[in-house]
N, C-alpha and C positions, 0 to 999 in steps of 0.2 A: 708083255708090257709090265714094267716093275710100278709095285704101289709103293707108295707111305704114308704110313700115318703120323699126322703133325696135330697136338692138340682134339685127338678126338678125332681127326677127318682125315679121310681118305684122299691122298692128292696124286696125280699121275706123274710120272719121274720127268717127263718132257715136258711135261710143265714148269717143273722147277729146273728144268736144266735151262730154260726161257724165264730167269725169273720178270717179271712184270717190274715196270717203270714206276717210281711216280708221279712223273708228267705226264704220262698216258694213262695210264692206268690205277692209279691209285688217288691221285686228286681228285679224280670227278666224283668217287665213290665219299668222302671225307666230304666233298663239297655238299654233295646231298644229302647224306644220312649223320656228319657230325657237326658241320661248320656252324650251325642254328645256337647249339651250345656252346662249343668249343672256339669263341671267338673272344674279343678282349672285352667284360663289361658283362657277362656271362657265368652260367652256374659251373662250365667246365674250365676244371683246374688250370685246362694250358692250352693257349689257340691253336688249332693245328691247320693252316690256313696256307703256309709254305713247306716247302722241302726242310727249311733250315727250322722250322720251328717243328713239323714232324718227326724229324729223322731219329730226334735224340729218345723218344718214346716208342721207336719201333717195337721194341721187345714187350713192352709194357700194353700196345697194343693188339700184337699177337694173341698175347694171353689174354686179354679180357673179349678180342672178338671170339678166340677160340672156345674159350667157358661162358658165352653166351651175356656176357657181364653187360656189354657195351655193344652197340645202341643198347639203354635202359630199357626193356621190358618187361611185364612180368606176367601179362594175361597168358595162359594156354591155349587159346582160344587159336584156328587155325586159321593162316594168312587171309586175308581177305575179308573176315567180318570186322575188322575195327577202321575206320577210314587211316585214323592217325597211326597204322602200325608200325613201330621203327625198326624193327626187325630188316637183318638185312638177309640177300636172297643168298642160296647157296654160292652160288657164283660170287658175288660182291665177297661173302666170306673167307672162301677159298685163295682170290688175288688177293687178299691183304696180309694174309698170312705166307701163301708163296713170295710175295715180295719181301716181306722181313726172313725167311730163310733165306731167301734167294741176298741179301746181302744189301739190302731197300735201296735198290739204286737209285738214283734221280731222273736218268733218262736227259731226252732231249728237249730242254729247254722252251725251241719251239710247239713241241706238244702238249703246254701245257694250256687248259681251257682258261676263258677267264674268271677270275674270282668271284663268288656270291657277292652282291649287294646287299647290305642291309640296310634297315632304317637302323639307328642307335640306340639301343636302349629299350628296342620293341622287338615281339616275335610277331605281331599282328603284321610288319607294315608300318608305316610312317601315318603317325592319326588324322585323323580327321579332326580330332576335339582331345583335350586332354584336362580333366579334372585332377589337381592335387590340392593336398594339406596346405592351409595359408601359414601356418604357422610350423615349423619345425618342430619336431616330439625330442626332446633331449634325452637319450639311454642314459642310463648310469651306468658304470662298469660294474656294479653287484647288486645282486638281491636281487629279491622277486618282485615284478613288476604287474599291475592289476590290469585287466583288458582295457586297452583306451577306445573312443569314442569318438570320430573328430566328422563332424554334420561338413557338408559343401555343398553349397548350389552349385547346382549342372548349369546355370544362367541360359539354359535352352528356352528361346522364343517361341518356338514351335514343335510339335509334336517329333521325334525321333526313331526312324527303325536302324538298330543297329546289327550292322552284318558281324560283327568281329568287334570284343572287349577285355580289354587286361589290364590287372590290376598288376603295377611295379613299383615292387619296393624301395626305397631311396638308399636304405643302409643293409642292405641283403643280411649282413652278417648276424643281426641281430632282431630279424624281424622272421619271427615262424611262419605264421601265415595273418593272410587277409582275408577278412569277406565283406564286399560292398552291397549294402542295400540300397534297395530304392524307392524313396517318399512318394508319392504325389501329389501334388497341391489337393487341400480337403483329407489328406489324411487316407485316402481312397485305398482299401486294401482287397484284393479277390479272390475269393477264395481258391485252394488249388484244388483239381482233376483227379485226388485222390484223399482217401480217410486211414485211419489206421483202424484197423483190425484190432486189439487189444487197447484201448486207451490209457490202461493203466502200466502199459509195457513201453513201447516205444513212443516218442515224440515228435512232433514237426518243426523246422523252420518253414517251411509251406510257405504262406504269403507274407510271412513275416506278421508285425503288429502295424499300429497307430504309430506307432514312435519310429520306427524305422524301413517300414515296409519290405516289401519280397526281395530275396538274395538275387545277385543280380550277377554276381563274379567272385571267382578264389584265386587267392594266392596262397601254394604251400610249397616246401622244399619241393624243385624238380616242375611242379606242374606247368601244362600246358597251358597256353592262354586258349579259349576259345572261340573259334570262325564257325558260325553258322551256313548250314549248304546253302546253297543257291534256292529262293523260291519262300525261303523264311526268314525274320527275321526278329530279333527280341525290340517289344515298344516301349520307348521312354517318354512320358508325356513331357510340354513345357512346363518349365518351371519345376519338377522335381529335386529336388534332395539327397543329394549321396550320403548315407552314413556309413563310415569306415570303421569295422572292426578289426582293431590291432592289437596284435600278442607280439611284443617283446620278450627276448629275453637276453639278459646280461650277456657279454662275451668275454667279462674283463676289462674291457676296455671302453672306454665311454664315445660314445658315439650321439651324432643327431639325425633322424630320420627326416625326409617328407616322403610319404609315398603317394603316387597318381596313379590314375586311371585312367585308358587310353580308348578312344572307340573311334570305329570306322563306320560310316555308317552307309546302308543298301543303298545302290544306286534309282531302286523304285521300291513300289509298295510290294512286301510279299506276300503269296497267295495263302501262309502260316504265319500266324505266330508262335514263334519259341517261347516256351516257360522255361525259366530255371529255378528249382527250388531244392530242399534238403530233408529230411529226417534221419532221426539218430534216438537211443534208447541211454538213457542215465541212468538206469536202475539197476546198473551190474554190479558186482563184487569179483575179484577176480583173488583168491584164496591164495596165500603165501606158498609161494616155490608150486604153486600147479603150471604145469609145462603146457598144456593145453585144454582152456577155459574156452567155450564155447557161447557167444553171446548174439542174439539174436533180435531183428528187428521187421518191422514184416506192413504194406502198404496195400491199399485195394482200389483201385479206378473206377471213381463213379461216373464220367464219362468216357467215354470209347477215345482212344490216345494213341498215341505212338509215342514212343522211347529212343532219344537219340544219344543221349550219355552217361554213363555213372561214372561216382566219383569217389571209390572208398576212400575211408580215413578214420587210421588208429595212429595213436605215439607209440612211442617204443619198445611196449610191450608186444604191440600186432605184428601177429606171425602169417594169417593167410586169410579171406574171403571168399567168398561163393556166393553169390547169387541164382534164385531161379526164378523162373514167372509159372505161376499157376491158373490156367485158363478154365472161365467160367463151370467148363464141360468136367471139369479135375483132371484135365490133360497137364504135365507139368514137363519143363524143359530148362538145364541149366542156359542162363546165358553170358554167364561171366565166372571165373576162375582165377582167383590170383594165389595161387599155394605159397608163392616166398614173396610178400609185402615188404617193399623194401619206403622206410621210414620217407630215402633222402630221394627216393623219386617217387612223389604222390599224382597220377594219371589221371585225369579224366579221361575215361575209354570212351570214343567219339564210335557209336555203331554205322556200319559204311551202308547198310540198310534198316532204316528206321524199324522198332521193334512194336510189332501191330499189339497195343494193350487195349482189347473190348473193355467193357464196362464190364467193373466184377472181377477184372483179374486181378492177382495180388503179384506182386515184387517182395520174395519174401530172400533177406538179406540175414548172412551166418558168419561174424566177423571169431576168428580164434586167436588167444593171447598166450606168451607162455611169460607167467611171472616165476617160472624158477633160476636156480644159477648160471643155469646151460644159456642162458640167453645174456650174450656177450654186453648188448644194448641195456639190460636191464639197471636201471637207477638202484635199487634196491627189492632183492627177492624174499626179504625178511619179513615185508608187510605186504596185508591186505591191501589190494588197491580198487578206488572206487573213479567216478566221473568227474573229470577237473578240467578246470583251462589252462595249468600250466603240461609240459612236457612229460614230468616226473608222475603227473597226474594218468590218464588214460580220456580214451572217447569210444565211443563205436556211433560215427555218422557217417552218412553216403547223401551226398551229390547228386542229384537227377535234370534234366534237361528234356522238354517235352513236348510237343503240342496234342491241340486238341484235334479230332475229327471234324469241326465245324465243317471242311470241306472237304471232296476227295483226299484221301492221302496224296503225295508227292512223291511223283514219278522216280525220285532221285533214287541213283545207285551208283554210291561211292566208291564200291571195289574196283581196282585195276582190271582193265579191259579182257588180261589175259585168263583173269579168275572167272569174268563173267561167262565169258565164250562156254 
């Protein structure tokens, strides 16, 4: 039996002497693993949703399935711990790339499935409720632009569990990221299910303050919106407050934003509620032209918890993260691995089994920068760089998503059937 090797992978000659269709076989794969993105209105450059609109990027998608580019991943973590993993399976990778040798045929018309459905403009689903800006933000086409601030009643009458929420930008091009808080009538803020360890190191957005309460949702280049599992849900009281924090930055070209917020909310009460909150450390220095600066921030659970997502986030200088949890006993176990952080897809890794944090364990998080020349991204490797809000500036914060023990954990387990087995 003769092999080859295409991009890295071993494929069998009778395979590609059969190259694969893609009415048969190659759209349903594009349908489930790219079309989410790669549709009109979307963060991917070109819809790939027909034959006529795939075909011309055959080559183009060869290569980036082959070098692991595309679907965007970048946890190492192995199939099956992360619910949302986009990682496609060998099989999936192998037809796509035999069908671009094989000469991307189109196949037979009637084999093709029907196309995804989307709602417009949402990854959640078509909302339930949708909060935006009343007033339009005007960009300017230059200069540095200062964090904006724009408050919105939710005009919720009643109490809210929300299954799935995202925040979407109205001018993509020129809006980096989002983060939505949320007030409660009285100002009501709770505190979160963890402390820090070194108070003079790292920091919390935790429950947020008086003025704008607990983080509630992100918008960054790439990221996912996020659907809570079945059994839990995040509560929004009536009458709450959104505050929208927005980082513009110029593209050139003057632009006006509104960006919203989208939410779907539980069909009944759940038997959890999800926390979402953040910490992150300001106190770094990251030394002219060092390739690799090591900066550290580190969390400890004063109630018994589980852990359903992290959410690194550095600009341009981050080069990779690590995560581990160290249990009460000083048993320690990585749980997360990003070695190549890539700027323009920023993840909320969604764990497909909640991760059991007792009381007393820490989340101790290891973000690495390289501010020398070798980093193509770098704004400038001449200067020292410290904690900012713009791009050119740096961060070292993480995302978290949680609940409490209040009652038995939740049964749930979100890996693929065939992982479980």
């Amino acid at each position: 039996m003769l092999l080859r090797h295409v991009g890295g992978f071993v494929l069998l000659a009778s395979t590609l002497a059969a190259a694969p269709t893609f009415t048969k076989d190659v759209a349903p794969i594009l349908y489930q693993h790219c079309a989410n993105c790669h549709r009109p209105g979307e963060i991917g450059p070109m819809p790939l949703l027909t034959y006529e609109q795939a075909r011309p990027w055959a080559k183009a998608i060869r290569g980036a399935v082959a070098l692991g580019k595309m679907p965007p991943w970048h946890a190492t973590q192995e199939r099956g711990v992360f619910a949302n993993d986009r990682r496609l399976s060998d099989r999936d990778r192998e037809t796509l790339i035999a069908w671009v040798e094989g000469g991307a045929p189109q196949g037979d018309p009637a084999d093709l499935p029907p196309a995804p459905k989307f709602a417009e403009g949402w990854q959640i689903g078509a909302p339930d409720a949708v909060v935006a800006m009343q007033t339009a933000y005007k960009v300017p086409a230059e200069g540095t632009i200062a964090y904006q601030y724009v408050q919105i009643p939710t005009n919720f009458t009643e109490d809210k569990w929300v299954q799935a929420i995202e925040a979407r930008p109205g001018a993509r091009a020129v809006v980096h990221h989002i983060l939505v808080f949320c007030r409660e009538p009285g100002n009501a803020a709770s505190p979160p299910a963890f402390k820090l360890i070194e108070p003079n190191m790292p920091r919390l957005l935790s429950s947020g303050d008086a003025m704008r309460g607990p983080l509630i949702a992100t918008y960054a280049p790439g990221t996912n919106a996020l659907t809570f599992p079945a059994g839990s849900a995040l509560k929004i009281k009536a009458g709450s407050v959104l505050t929208l924090q927005l980082h513009y930055t110029a593209s050139g070209k003057a632009a006006e934003d509104v960006s919203r917020v989208g939410f779907i909310f539980a069909k009944e009460p759940p038997r959890q509620e999800m926390h979402t909150s953040a910490f992150y450390n300001p106190t770094f220095t990251l030394p002219a032209g060092d390739p690799d600066k090591a900066v550290e921030s580190m969390i400890e659970f004063t109630e018994d918890a589980h852990v359903w997502a992290l959410f690194p986030h550095t600009h341009l200088r981050g080069k990779s993260w690590k995560y581990r949890i160290v249990y009460p006993d000083g048993r320690s176990e990585p749980i997360l691995s990003v070695p190549k952080y890539d700027f323009n897809w920023q993840t909320y890794y969604e764990f497909a089994k909640p991760l059991a944090a007792p009381k007393g364990s820490r989340i101790e998080a290891t973000a690495h920068y390289d501010n020398s020349p070798n980093n193509p991204a770098n704004p400038n490797p001449k200067i020292d760089v410290r904690w900012g809000e713009q791009t050119w500036e740096e961060m070292q914060y993480s995302g978290i998503s949680y609940t409490i023990d209040e009652t038995a954990p939740l049964p749930t387990d979100r890996r693929p059937a065939e992982i479980r087995q």
